[in-house]
C-alpha positions as CSV (number, residue, x, y, z in Angstrom):
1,X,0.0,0.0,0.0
2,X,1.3,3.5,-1.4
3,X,1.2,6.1,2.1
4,X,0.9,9.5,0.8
5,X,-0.5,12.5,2.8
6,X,-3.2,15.3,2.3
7,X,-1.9,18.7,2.0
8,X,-3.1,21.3,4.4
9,X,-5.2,23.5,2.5
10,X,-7.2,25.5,5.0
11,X,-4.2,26.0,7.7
12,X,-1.2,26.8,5.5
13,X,-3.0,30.4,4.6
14,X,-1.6,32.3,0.9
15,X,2.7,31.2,2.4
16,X,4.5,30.1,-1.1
17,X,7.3,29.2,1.2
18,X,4.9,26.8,3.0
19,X,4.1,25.1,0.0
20,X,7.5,24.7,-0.8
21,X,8.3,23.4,2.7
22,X,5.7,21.2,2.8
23,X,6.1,19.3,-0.4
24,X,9.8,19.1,-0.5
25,X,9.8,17.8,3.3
26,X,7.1,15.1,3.2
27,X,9.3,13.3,0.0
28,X,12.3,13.8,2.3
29,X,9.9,11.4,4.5
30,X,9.6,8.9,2.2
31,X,5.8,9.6,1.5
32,X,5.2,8.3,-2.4
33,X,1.9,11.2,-2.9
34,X,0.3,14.6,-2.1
35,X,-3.1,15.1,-2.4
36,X,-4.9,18.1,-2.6
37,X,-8.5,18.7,-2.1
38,X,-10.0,21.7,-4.6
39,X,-12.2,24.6,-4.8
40,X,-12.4,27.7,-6.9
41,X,-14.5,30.0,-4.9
42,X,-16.2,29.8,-1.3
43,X,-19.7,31.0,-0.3
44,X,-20.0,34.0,1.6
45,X,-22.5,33.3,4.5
46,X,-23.8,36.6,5.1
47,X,-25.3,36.3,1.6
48,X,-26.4,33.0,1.3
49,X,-28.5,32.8,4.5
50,X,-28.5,29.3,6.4
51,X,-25.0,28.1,4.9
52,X,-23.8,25.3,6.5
53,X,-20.8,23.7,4.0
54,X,-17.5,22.7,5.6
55,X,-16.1,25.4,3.9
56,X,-16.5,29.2,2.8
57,X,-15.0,32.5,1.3
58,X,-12.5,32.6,4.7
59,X,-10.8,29.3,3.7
60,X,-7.9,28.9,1.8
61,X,-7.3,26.8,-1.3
62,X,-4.6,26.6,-3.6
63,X,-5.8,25.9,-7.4
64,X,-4.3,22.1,-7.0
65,X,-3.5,22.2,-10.7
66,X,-1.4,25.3,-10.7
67,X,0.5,24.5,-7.1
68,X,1.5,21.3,-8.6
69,X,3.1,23.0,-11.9
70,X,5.0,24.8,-8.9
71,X,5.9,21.4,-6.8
72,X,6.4,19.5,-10.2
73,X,9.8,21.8,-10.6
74,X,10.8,21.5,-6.5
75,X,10.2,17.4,-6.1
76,X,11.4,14.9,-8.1
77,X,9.0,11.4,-6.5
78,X,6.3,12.4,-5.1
79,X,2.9,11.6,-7.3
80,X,1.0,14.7,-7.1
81,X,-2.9,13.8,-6.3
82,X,-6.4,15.8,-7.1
83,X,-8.2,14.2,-4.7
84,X,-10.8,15.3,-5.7
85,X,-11.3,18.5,-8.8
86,X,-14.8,19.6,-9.2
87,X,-14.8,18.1,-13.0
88,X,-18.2,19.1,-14.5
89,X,-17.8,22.8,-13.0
90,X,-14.7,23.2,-15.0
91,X,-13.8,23.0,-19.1
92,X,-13.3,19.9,-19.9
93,X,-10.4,20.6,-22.6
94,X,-9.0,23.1,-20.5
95,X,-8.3,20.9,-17.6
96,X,-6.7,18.1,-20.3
97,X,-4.6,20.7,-21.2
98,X,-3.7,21.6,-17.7
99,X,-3.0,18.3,-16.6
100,X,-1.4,17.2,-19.8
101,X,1.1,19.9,-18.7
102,X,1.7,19.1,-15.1
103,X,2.0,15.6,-16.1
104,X,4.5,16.5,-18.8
105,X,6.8,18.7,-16.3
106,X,6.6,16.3,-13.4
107,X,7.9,13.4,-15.5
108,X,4.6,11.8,-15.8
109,X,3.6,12.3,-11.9
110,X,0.2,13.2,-12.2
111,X,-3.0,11.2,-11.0
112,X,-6.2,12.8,-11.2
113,X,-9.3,12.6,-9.1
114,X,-12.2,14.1,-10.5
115,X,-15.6,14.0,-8.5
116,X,-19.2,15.9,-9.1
117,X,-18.8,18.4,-5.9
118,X,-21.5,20.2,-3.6
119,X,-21.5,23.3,-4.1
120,X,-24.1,24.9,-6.1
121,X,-22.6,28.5,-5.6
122,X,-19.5,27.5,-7.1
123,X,-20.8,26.1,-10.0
124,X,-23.1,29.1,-10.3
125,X,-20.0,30.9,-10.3
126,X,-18.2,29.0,-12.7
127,X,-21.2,29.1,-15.1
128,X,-22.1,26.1,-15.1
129,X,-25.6,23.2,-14.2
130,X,-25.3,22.0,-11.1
131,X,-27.9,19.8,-12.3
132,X,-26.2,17.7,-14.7
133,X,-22.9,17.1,-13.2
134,X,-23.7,13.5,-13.1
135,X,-24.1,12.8,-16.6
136,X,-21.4,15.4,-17.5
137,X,-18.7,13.9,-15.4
138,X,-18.8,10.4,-17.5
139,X,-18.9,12.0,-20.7
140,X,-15.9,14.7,-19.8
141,X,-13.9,11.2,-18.4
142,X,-14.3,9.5,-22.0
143,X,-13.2,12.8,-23.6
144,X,-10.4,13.7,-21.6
145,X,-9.0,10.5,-22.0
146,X,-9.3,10.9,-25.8
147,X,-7.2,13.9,-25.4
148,X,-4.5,12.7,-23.8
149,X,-4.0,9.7,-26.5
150,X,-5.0,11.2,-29.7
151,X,-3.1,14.2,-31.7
152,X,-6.3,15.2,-33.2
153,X,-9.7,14.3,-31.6
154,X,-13.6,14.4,-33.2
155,X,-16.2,14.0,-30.3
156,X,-19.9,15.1,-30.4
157,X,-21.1,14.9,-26.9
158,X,-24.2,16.0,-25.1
159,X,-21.7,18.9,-23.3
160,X,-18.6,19.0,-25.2
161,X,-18.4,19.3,-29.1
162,X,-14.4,19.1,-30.3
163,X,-14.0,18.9,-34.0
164,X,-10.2,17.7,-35.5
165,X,-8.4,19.2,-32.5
166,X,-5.9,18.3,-30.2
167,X,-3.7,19.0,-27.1
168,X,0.5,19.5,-28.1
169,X,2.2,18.4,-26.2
170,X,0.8,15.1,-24.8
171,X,0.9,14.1,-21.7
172,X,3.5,11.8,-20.5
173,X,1.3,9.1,-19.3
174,X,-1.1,8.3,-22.3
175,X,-3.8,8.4,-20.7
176,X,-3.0,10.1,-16.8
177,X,-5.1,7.8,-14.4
178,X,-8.1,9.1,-13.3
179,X,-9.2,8.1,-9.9
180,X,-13.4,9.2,-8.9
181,X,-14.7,10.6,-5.2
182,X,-18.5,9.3,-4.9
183,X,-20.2,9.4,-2.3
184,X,-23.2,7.8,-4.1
185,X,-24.4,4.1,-5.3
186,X,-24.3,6.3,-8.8
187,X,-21.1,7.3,-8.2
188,X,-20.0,4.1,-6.9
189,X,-21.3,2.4,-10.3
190,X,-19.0,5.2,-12.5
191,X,-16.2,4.8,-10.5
192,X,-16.4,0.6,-11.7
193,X,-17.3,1.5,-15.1
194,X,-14.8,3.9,-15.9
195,X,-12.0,5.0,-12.9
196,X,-8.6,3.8,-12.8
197,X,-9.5,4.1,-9.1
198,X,-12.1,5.4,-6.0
199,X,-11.8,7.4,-2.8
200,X,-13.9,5.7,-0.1
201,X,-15.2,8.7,1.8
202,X,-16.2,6.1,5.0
203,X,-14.7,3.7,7.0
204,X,-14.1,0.0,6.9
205,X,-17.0,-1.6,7.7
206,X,-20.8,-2.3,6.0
207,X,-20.7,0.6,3.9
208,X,-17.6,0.2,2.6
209,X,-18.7,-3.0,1.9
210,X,-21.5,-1.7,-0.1
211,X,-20.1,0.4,-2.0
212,X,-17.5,-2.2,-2.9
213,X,-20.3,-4.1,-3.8
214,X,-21.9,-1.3,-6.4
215,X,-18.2,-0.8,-8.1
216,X,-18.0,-4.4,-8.8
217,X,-21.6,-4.4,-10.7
218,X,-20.6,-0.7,-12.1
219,X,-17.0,-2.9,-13.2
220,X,-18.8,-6.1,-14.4
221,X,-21.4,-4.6,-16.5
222,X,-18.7,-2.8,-18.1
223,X,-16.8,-5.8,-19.1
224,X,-13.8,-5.1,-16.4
225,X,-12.2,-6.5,-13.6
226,X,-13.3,-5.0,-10.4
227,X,-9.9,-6.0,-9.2
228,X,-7.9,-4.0,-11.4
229,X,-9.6,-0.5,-9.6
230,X,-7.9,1.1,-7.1
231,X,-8.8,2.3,-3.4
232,X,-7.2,5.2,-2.0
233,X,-8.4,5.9,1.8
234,X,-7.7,8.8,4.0
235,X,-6.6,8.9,7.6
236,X,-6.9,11.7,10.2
237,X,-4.6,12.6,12.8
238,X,-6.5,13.7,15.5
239,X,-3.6,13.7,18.2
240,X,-2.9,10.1,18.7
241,X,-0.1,8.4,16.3
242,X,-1.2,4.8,17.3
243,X,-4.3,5.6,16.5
244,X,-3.3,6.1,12.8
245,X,-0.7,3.4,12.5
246,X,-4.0,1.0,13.8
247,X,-6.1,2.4,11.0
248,X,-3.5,2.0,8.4
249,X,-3.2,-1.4,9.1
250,X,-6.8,-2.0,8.8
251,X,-7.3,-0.6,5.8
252,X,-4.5,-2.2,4.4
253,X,-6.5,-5.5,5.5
254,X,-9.3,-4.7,3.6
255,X,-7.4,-4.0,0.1
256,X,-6.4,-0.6,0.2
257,X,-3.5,0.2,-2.5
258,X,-3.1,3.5,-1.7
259,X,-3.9,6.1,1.7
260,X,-3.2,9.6,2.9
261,X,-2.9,10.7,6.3
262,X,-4.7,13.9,7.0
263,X,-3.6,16.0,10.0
264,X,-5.9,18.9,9.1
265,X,-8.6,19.7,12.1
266,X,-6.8,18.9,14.3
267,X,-5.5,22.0,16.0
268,X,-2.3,22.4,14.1
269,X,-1.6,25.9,13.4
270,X,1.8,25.9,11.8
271,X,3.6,24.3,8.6
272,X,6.5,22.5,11.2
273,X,3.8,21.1,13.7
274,X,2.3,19.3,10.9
275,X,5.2,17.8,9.3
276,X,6.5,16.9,13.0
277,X,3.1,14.9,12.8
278,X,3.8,13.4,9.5
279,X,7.8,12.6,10.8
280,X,6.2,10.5,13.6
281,X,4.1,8.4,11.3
282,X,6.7,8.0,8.2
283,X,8.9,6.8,11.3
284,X,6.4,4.4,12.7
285,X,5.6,2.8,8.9
């Protein structure tokens, strides 16, 4: 199982040098990924009454595909994550042609989550239907995948229209892996029909089990093996390293190939406190 961890979005504030310190010091540790959660714009609760997201206009986010362009040219492992970009709020041959180029100038370092988001003010924002995002994502997957392989691509989608065009230069991986975030049976049937890999977003257990359960019809009824998909899980820190080193274990028990340790949340209000965190797990693994 691949240990990566999750960067700190909300607690390392606008600090390039934090970014910097952060990514060059957690491959120093030996951890083989950063992943990076994503949003464009927060939602300012005085104006949208009754908001109650996780997050809003006062929390921080680095654009993940930009800040990996920057940690592409400062590491030289470490598999930079998107765990997960809002897909269907975004162009779809905009973000092949971003990723094509962050793949290109890590050497080929690039996996990407996609998932279908929340946040109806941020796709408002971004101009785009909040009420398709479903059908969207699966149809921008097949497309951006057809980007990354092809010099010149002809699709005629429901969303996207390309006519004899293509991205120069290619990506290094042909395609880049796409991993999915669901949080749905839906979701859990796209993921199996068409990820390279899923984010469970619960802990091991029934529902894990059942949405194991819906990837392998999503996989079988696609003519693929459920065993060739990916599982990434995430971790928390929440002040107790043997707590974490217990849930690593477990989910490496129930088929995990890949984790991240998240030590957001838990009262950690400086770039050195969290990587002391993360030196005490790398040690322990």
């Amino acid at each position: 199982m691949r240990v990566g961890v999750v960067f700190p979005q909300t607690e390392l504030g606008a600090d390039a040098g934090a970014v910097r310190a952060y990514g060059q010091r957690v491959e120093e540790l030996g951890f083989t990924h950063l992943l990076a959660y994503d949003h464009v714009v927060g939602a300012d609760p005085a104006v949208h009454t009754g908001w109650n997201g996780p997050y809003d206009v006062r929390t921080t986010f680095h654009e993940p595909l930009v800040m990996f362009g920057f940690l592409a040219g400062i590491t030289h492992t470490l598999e930079l994550v998107t765990g997960v970009v809002i897909l269907p709020q975004r162009q779809t041959v905009l973000v092949a042609k971003q990723a094509a180029e962050v793949d290109l100038l890590s050497g080929g370092r690039l996996r990407l989550g996609v998932g279908i988001g929340w946040n109806a003010v941020e796709y408002e924002a971004l101009g785009q239907d909040f009420g398709t995002r479903g059908k969207r994502s699966a149809e921008q997957i097949e497309l951006l995948r057809r980007l990354w392989t092809e010099p010149s691509v002809t699709f005629e989608g429901t969303f996207d229209t390309v006519i004899g065009a293509g991205l120069a230069p290619l990506p290094a991986q042909r395609p880049i892996p796409i991993w999915i975030g669901a949080a749905s049976a839906a979701g859990y049937r796209r993921a199996g029909r068409l990820a390279d890999g899923w984010f469970p977003m619960m802990a091991p257990g029934p529902q894990l089990d059942e949405a194991l359960a819906e990837i392998e019809r999503g996989a079988t009824a696609a003519g693929r093996d459920p065993a060739s998909i990916g599982m990434e899980a995430r971790v928390k820190w929440a002040g107790d390293d043997d707590a974490v080193a217990g849930q690593i274990a477990q989910w490496a028990e129930v088929g995990a190939t890949h984790l991240s340790v998240d030590t957001m949340g838990a009262g950690l209000t400086h770039t050195d406190q969290h990587l002391d965190v993360l030196a005490r797990v790398a040690a322990a693994l």
